[in-house]
C-alpha positions in Angstrom: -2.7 -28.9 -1.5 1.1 -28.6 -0.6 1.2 -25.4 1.9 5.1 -25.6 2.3 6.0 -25.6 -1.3 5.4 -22.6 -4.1 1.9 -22.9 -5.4 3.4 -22.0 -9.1 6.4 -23.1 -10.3 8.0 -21.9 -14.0 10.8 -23.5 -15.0 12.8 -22.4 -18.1 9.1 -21.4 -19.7 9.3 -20.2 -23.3 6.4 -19.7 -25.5 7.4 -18.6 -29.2 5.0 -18.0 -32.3 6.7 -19.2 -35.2 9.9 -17.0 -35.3 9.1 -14.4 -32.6 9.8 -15.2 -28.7 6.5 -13.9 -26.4 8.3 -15.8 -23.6 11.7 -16.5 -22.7 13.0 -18.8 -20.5 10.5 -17.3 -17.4 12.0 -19.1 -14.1 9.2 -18.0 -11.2 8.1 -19.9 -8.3 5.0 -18.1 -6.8 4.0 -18.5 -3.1 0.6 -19.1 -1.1 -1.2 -16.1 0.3 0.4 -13.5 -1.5 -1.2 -10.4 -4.0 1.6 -10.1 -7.1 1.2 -7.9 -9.6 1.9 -9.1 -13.2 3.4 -6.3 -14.4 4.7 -4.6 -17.6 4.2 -2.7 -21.2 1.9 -3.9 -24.5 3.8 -6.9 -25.6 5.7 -7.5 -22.5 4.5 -11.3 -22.3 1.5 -10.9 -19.5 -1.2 -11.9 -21.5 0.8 -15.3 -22.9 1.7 -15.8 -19.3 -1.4 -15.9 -18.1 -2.9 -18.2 -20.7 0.2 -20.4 -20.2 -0.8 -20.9 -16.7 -4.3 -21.5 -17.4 -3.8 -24.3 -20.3 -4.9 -21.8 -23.4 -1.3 -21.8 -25.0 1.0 -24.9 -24.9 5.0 -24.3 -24.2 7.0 -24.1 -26.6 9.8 -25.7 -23.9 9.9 -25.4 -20.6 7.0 -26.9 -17.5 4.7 -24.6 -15.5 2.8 -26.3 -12.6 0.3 -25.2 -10.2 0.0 -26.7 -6.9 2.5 -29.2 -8.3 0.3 -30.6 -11.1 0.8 -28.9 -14.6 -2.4 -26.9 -16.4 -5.1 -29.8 -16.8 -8.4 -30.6 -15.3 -7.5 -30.0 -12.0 -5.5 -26.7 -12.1 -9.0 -25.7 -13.7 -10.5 -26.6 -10.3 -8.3 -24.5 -8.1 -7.8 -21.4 -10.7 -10.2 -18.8 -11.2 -9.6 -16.7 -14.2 -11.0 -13.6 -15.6 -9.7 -12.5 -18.6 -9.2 -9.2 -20.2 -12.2 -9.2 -22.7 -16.0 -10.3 -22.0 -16.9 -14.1 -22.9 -20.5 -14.1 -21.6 -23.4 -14.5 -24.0 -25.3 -11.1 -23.7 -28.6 -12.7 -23.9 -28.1 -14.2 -20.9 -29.6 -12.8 -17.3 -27.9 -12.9 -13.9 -29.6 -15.5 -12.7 -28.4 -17.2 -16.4 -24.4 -16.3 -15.3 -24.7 -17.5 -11.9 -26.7 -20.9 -12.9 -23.7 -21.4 -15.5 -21.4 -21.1 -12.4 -23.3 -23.2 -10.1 -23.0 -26.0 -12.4 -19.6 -25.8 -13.7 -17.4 -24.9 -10.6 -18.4 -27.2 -7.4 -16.4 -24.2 -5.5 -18.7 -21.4 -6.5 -19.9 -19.7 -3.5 -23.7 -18.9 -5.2 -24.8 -16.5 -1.9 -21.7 -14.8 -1.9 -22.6 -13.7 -5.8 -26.0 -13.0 -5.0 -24.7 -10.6 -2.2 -22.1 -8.6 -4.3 -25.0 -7.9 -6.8 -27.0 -6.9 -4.5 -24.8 -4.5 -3.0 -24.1 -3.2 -6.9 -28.0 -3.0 -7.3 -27.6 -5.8 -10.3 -30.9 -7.6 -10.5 -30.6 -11.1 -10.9 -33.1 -10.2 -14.1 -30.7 -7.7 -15.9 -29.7 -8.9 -19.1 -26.1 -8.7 -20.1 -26.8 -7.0 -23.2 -28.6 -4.0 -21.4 -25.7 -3.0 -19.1 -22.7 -0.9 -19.5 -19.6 -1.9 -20.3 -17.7 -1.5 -16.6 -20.7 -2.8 -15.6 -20.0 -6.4 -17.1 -16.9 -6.1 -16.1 -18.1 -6.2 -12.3 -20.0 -8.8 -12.9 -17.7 -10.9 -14.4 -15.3 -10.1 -11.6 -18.1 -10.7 -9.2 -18.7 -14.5 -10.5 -14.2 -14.9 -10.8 -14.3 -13.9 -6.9 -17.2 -15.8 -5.3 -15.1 -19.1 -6.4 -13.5 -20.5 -3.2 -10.1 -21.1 -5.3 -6.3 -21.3 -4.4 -5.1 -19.0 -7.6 -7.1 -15.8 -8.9 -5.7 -15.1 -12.0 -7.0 -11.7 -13.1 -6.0 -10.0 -16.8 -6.3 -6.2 -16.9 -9.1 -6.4 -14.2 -9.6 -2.7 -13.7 -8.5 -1.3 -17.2 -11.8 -0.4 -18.8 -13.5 1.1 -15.4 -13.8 4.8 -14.3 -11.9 5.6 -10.7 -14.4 5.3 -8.5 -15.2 1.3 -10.0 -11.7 0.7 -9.7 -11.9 1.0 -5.9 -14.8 -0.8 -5.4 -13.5 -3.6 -7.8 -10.1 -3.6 -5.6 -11.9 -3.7 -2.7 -13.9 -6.9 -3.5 -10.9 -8.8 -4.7 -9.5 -7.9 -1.2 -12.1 -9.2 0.6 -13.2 -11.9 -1.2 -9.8 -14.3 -1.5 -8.6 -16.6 1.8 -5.7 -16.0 3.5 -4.0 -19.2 1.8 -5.2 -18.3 -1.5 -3.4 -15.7 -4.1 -4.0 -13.5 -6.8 -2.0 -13.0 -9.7 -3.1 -9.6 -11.4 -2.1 -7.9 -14.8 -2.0 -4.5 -15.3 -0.5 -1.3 -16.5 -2.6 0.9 -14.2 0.2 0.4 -11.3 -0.5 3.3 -9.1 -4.2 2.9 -9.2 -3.3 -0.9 -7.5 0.0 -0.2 -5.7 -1.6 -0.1 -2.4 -3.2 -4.0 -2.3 0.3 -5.9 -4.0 2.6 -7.9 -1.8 5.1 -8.0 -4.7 5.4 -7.6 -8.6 7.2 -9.1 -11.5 8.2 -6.9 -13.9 8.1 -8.7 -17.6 9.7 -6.9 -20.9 10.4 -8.5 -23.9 9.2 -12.0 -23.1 12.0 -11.6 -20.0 11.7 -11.4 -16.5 13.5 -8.4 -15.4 12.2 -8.3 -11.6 10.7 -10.0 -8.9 10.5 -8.1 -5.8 8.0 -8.1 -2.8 7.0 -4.4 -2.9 8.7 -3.9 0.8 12.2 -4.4 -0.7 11.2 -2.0 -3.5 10.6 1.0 -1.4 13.5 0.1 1.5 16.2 -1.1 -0.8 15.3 1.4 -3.9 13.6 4.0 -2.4 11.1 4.3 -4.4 7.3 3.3 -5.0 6.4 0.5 -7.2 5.1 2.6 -9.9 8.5 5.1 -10.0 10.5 2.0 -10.6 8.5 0.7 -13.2 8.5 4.1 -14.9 12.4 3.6 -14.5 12.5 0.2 -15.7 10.3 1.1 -18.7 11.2 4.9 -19.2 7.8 5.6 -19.7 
């Protein structure tokens, strides 16, 4: 770990599919200890983003890196990603889930899991298949944020949970990253999330338009995140 330089770099990163351009030329350093929203419309390049920086899509030209080494074996072992559809077996329990972790990231925290579903009143017994759908996605958030990683990567985290979850959901990413850490977080529910960001990037059409910490935002514009973005975006 290199604390005085960005803990992601993008350089020039372009992903097409065949003729049309998801990502163009994205130049983004990223520093340590920071909350940034990922932020735009349907199409606007998150998603391909995110699975750049996680090794699930290859560049079509340009280099990402995180903590200096590009997505590989050990980016895996310093990222923890949730992304923005289930991939658990519904046959398996709680105690299944967090076994599965256990053995597969050596910086899962296994007590901190056990704690957050206890506080949810998730027994370890539940099976995935008999709970509802926000309540998956607490758990899979649950088992993203009891890794003790340098880069939480989290796609549309609170997108398919009533208010009251969302909160809750906020809350435990808040408490649960270290102070060197950061998390990266997609969504188009910006006011519901506005208070926890440190700064945002704004992506449309495969282009960044903005990167701003959110205290420039409101002291040079005026305004709060989600007014700009509705600016931006003329939504």
């Amino acid at each position: 770990m290199e604390q005085n330089k960005p803990l992601v770099v993008c350089s020039g990163l372009t992903k097409n599919y065949g003729s049309f351009t998801a990502l163009k030329n994205l130049d983004l350093n990223l520093e340590r200890g920071r909350f940034i929203g990922l932020l735009g419309p349907n199409g606007s390049g998150k998603t391909t983003t995110i699975k750049l920086l996680n090794g699930l899509l290859q560049p079509t030209s340009g280099m990402i890196t995180v903590d200096g080494a590009q997505p590989g074996r050990y980016t895996h072992s310093i990222v923890s990603y949730l992304p923005d559809r289930a991939y658990l077996s519904d046959w398996m329990k709680i105690t299944d889930v967090i076994d599965f972790f256990s053995d597969f990231y050596r910086d899962f925290d296994r007590v901190k899991a056990i704690e957050m579903f206890k506080t949810l009143r998730i027994s370890p017994l539940d099976r995935l298949k008999t709970l509802s759908k926000g309540t998956k996605e607490k758990v899979q958030l649950i088992l993203t944020m009891s890794r003790r990683a340098q880069l939480y990567v989290l796609d549309e985290p609170i997108a398919g949970v009533d208010p009251a979850a969302r909160d809750y959901i906020l809350n435990t990413i808040l408490a649960n990253y270290s102070e060197d850490a950061s998390v990266l977080l997609s969504t188009h529910l910006i006011a519901d999330i506005e208070r926890v960001l440190d700064e945002v990037v704004f992506l449309k059409d495969g282009e960044m338009v903005l990167h701003e910490s959110v205290d420039t935002i409101r002291e040079e514009h005026g305004k709060s995140v989600d007014m700009l973005f509705r600016e931006v975006f003329a939504c």
